[in-house]
Biotite code that builds the C-alpha atoms (Angstrom):
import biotite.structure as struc

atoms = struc.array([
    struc.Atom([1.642, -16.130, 22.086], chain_id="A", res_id=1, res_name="UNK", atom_name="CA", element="C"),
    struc.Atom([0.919, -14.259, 19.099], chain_id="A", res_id=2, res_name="UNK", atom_name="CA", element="C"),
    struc.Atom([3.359, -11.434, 17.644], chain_id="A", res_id=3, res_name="UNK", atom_name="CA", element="C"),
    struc.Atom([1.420, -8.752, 16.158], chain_id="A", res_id=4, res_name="UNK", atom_name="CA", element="C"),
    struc.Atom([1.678, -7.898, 12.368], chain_id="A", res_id=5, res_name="UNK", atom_name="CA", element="C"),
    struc.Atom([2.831, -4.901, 11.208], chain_id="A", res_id=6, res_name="UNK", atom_name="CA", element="C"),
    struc.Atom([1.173, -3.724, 7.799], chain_id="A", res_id=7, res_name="UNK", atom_name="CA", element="C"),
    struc.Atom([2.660, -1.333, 5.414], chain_id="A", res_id=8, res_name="UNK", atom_name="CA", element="C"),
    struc.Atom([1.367, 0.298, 2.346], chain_id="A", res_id=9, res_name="UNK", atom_name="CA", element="C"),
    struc.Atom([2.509, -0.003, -0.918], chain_id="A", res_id=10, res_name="UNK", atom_name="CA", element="C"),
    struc.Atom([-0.261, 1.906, -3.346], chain_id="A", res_id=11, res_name="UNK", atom_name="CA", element="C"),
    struc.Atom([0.158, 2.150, -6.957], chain_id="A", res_id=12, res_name="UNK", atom_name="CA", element="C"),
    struc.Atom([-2.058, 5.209, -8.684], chain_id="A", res_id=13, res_name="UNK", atom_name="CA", element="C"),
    struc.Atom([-2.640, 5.486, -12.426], chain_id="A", res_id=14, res_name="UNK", atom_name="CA", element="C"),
    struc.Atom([-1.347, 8.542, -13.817], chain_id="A", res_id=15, res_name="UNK", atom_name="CA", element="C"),
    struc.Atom([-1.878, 10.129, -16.796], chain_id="A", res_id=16, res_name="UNK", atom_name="CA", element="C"),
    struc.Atom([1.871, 10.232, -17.847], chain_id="A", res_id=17, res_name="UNK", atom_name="CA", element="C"),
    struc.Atom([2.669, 6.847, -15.706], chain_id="A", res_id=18, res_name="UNK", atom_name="CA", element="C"),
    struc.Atom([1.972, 5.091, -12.671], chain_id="A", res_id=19, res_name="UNK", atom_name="CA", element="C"),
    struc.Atom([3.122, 6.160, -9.439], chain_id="A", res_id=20, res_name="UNK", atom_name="CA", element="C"),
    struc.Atom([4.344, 4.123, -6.745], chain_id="A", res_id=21, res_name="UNK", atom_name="CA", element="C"),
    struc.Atom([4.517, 5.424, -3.041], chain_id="A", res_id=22, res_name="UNK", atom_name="CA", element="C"),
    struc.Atom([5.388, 3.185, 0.050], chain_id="A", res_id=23, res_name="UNK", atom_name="CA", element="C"),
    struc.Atom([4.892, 4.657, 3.437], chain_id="A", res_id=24, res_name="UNK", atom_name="CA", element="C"),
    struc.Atom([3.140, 7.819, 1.653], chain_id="A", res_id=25, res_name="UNK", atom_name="CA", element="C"),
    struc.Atom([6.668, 8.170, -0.149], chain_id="A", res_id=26, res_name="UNK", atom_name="CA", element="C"),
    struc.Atom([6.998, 8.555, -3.696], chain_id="A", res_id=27, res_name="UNK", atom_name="CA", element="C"),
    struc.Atom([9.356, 6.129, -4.663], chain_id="A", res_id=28, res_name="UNK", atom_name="CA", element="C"),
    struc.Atom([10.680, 4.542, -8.299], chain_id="A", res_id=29, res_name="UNK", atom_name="CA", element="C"),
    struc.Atom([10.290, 1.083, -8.887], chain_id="A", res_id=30, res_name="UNK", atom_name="CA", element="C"),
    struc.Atom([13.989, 0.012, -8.692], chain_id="A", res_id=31, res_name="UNK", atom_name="CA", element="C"),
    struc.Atom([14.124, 1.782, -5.419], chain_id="A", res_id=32, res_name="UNK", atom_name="CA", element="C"),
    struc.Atom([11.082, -0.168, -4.124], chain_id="A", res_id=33, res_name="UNK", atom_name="CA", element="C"),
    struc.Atom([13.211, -3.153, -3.676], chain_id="A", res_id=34, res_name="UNK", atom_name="CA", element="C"),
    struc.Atom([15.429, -2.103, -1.760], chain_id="A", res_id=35, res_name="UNK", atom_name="CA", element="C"),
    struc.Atom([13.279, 0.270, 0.458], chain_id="A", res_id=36, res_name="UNK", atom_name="CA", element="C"),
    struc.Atom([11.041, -3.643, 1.047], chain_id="A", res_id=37, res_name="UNK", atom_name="CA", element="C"),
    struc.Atom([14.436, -5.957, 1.565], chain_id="A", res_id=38, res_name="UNK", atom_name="CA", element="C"),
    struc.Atom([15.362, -3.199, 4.322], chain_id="A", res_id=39, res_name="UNK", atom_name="CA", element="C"),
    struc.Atom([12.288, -3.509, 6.219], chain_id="A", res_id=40, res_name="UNK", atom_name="CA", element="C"),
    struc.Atom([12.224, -7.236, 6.154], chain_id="A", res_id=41, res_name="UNK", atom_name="CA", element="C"),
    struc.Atom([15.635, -6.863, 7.922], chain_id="A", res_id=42, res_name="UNK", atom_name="CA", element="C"),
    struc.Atom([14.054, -4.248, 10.341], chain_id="A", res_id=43, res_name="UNK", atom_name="CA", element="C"),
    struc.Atom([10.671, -6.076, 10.904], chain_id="A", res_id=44, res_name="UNK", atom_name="CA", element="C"),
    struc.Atom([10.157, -9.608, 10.508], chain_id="A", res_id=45, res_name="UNK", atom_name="CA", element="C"),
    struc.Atom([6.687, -9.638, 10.604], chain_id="A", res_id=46, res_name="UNK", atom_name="CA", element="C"),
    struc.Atom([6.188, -7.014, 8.403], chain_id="A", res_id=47, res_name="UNK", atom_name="CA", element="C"),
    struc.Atom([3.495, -7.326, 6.142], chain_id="A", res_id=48, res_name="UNK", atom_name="CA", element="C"),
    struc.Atom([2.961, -5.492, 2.264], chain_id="A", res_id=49, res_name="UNK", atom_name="CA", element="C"),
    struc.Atom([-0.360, -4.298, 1.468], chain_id="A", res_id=50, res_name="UNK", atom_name="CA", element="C"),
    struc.Atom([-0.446, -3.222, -1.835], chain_id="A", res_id=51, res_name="UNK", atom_name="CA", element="C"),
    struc.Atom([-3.543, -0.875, -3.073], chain_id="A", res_id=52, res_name="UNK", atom_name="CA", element="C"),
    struc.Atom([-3.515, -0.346, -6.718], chain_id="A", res_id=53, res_name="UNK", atom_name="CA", element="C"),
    struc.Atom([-6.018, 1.854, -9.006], chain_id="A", res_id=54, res_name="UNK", atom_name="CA", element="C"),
    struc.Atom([-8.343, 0.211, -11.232], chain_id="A", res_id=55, res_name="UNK", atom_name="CA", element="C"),
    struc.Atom([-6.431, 0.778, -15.054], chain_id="A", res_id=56, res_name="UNK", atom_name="CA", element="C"),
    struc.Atom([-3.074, -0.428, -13.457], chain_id="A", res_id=57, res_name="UNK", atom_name="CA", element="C"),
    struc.Atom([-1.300, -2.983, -15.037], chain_id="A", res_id=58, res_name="UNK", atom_name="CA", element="C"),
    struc.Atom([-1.983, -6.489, -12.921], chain_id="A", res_id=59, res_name="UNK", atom_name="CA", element="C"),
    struc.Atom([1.843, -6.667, -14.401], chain_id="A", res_id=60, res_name="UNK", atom_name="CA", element="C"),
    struc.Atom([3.290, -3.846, -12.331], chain_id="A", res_id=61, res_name="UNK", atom_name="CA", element="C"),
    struc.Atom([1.091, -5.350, -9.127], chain_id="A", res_id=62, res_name="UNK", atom_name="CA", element="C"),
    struc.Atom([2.500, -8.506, -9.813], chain_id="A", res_id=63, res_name="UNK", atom_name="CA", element="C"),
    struc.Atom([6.022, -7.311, -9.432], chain_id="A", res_id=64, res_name="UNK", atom_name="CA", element="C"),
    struc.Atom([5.541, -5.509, -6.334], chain_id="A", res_id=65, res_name="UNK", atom_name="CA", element="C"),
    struc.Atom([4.529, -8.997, -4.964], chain_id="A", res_id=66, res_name="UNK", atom_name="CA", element="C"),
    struc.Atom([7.258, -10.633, -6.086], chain_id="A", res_id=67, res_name="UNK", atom_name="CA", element="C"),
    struc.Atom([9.387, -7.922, -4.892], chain_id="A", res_id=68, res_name="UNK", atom_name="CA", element="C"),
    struc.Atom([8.226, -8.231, -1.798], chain_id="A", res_id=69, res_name="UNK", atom_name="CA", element="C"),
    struc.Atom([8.291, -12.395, -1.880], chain_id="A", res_id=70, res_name="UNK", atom_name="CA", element="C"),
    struc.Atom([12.204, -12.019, -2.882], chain_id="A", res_id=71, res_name="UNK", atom_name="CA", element="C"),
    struc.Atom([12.148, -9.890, 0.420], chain_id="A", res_id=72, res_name="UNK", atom_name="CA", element="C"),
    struc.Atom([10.538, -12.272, 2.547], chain_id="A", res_id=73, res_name="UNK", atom_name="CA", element="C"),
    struc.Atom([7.794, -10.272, 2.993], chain_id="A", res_id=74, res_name="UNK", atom_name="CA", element="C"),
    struc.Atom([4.203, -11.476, 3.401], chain_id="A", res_id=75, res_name="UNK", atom_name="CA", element="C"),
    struc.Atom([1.873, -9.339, 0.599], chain_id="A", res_id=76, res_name="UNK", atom_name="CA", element="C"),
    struc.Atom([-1.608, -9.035, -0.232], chain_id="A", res_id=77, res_name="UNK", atom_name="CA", element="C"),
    struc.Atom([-3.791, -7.105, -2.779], chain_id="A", res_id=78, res_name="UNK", atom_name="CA", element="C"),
    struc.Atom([-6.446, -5.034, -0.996], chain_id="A", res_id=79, res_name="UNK", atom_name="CA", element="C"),
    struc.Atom([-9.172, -4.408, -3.495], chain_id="A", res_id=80, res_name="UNK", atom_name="CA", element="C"),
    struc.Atom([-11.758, -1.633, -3.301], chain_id="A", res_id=81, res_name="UNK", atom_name="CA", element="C"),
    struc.Atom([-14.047, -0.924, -5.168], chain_id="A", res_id=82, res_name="UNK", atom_name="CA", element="C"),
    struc.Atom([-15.043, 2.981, -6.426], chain_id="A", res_id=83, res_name="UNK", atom_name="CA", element="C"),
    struc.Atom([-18.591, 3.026, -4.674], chain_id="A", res_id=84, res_name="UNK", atom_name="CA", element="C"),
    struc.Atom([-20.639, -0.054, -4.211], chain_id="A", res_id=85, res_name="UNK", atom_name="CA", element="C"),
    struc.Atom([-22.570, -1.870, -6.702], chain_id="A", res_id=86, res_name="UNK", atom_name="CA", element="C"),
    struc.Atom([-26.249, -2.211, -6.781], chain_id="A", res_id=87, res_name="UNK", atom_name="CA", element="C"),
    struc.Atom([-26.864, -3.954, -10.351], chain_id="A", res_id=88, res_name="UNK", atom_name="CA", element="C"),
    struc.Atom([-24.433, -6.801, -9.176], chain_id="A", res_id=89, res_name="UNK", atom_name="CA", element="C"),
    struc.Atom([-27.220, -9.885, -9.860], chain_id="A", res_id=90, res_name="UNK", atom_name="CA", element="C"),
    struc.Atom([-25.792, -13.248, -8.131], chain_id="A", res_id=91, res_name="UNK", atom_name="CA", element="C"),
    struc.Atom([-28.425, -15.267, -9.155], chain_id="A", res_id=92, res_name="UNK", atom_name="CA", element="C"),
    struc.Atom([-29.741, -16.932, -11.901], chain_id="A", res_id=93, res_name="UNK", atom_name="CA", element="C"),
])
């Protein structure tokens, strides 16, 4: 028997000033980001982070919203889109 996963958001936009961080459509700081994740990992177990991030962002700041969310216990993953699809991507020689 599976138990189903619960996924929440964490997206990261590139400001002009900064970057802004919201979880749950929430505008949070980063400091308060760890707390906000270790009190859903005691809420939800299988809680998972999915953490959306505009192209210019620091991989720096995405990497420590994962390991925020590892010190959590939190499963995370980067979802990756990408603005508009590609038609001069060549994948042969």
């Amino acid at each position: 028997r599976y138990s189903s996963v619960e996924k929440y958001i964490v997206s990261i936009v590139r400001g002009t000033e900064r970057n802004v961080i919201y979880f749950k459509d929430e505008e949070v700081a980063l400091e308060t980001l760890a707390e906000k994740l270790a009190a859903l990992a005691g809420e939800n177990s299988n809680a998972t982070i999915v953490i959306s991030a505009d192209g210019g962002v620091p991989f720096e700041l995405v990497a420590n919203v994962m390991a925020m969310a590892e010190r959590a216990g939190l499963a995370s993953f980067i979802a990756v889109s990408g603005e508009g699809s590609r038609k001069d991507a060549v994948f042969e020689k």
